[in-house]
C-alpha positions as CSV (number, residue, x, y, z in Angstrom):
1,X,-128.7,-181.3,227.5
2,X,-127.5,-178.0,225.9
3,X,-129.8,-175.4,224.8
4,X,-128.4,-174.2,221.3
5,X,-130.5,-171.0,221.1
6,X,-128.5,-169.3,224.3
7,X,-125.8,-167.5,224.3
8,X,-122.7,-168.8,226.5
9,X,-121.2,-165.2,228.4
10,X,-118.0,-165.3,225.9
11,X,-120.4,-164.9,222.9
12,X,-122.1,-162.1,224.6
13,X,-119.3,-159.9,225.6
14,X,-118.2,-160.6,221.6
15,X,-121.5,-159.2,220.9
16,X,-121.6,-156.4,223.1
17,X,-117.9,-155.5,221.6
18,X,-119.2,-155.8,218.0
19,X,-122.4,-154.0,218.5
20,X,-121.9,-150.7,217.7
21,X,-124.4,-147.6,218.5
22,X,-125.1,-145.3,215.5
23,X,-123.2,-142.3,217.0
24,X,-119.9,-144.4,217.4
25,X,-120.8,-145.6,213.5
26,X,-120.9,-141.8,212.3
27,X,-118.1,-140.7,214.3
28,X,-116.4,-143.4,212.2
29,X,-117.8,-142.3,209.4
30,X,-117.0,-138.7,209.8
31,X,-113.4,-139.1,210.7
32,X,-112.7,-141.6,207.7
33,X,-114.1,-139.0,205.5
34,X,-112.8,-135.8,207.0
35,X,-110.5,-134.3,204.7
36,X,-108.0,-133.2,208.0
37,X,-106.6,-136.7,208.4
38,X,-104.4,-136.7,204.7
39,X,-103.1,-133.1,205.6
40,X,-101.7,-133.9,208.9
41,X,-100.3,-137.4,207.4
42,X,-98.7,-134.8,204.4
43,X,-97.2,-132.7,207.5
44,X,-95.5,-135.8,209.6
45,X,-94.2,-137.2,206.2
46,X,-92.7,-133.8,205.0
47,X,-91.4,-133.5,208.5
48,X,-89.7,-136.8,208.5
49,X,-88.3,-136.7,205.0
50,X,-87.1,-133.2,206.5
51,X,-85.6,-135.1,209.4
52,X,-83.9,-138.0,207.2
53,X,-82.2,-135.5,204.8
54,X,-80.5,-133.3,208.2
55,X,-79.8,-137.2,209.4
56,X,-77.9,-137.9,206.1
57,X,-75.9,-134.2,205.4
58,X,-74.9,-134.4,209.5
59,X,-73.8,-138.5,208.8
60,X,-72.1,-137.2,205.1
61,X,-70.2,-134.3,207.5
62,X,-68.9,-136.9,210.1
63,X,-67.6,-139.5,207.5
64,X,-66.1,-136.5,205.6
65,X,-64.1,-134.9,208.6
66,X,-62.7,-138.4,209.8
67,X,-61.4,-138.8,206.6
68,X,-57.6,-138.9,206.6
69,X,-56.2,-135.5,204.6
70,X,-54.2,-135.8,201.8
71,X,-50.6,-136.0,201.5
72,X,-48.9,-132.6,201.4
73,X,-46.3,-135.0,199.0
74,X,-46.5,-137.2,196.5
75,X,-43.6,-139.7,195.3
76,X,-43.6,-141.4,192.6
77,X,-41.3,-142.8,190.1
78,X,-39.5,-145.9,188.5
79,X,-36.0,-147.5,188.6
80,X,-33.5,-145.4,189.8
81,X,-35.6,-141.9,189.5
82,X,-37.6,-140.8,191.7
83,X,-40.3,-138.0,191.0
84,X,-41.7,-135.8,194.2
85,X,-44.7,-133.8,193.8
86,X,-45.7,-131.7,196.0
87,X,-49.8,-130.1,196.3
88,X,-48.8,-126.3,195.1
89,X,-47.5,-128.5,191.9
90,X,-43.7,-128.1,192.7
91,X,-41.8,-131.1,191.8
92,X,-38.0,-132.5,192.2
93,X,-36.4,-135.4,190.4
94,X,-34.3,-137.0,191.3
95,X,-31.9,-139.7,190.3
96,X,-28.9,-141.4,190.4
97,X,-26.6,-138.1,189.3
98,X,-27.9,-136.5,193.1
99,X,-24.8,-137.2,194.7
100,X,-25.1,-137.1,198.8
101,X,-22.9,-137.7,201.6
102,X,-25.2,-140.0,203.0
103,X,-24.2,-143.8,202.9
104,X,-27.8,-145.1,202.4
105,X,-30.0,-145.1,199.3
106,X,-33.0,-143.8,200.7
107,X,-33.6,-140.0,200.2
108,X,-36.1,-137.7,202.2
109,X,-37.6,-134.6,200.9
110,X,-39.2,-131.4,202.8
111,X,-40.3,-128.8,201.4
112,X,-40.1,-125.1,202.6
């Protein structure tokens, strides 16, 4: 026959755990309440935000200088003419009247 009114020894340590003394209840209290707590939560979210914009600028700086440069020329052109721009804005056309000794039809241009 089982005795309803006792307490089995799982039900008493669950007791013990949620019994609380009134100086653990108003340390509680106290720290809830303190007005420390939302300053040093301000501090570790100021420091990370700090953190994630270095994280970002030092990512944006890698991506930028393994980015391929720019070419020093630029050809362009349609048909038979052929338009080479170089960065310092010089430019040579050139077409079918540029006569060369070479046999091919491809042309290269370097500039000095």
């Amino acid at each position: 026959m089982r005795d309803d009114d006792g307490l089995t020894a799982a039900e008493r340590r669950v007791q013990r755990i949620l019994r609380s003394d009134e100086d653990r209840v108003s340390e509680v209290i106290n720290r809830a309440l303190s007005p420390e707590r939302p300053i040093r939560s301000r501090r570790h979210a100021r420091v990370l935000v700090a953190a994630l914009i270095v994280l970002i600028a030092l990512a944006t700086f890698a991506w930028r200088a393994s980015a391929p440069a720019p070419a020093s020329l630029t050809i362009s052109g349609s048909g038979s003419v052929i338009v080479v721009t170089a960065r310092d804005g010089r430019r040579w056309l050139l077409d079918e009247r540029n006569e060369s000794r070479s046999e091919g039809r491809y042309v290269i241009a370097v500039p000095r």
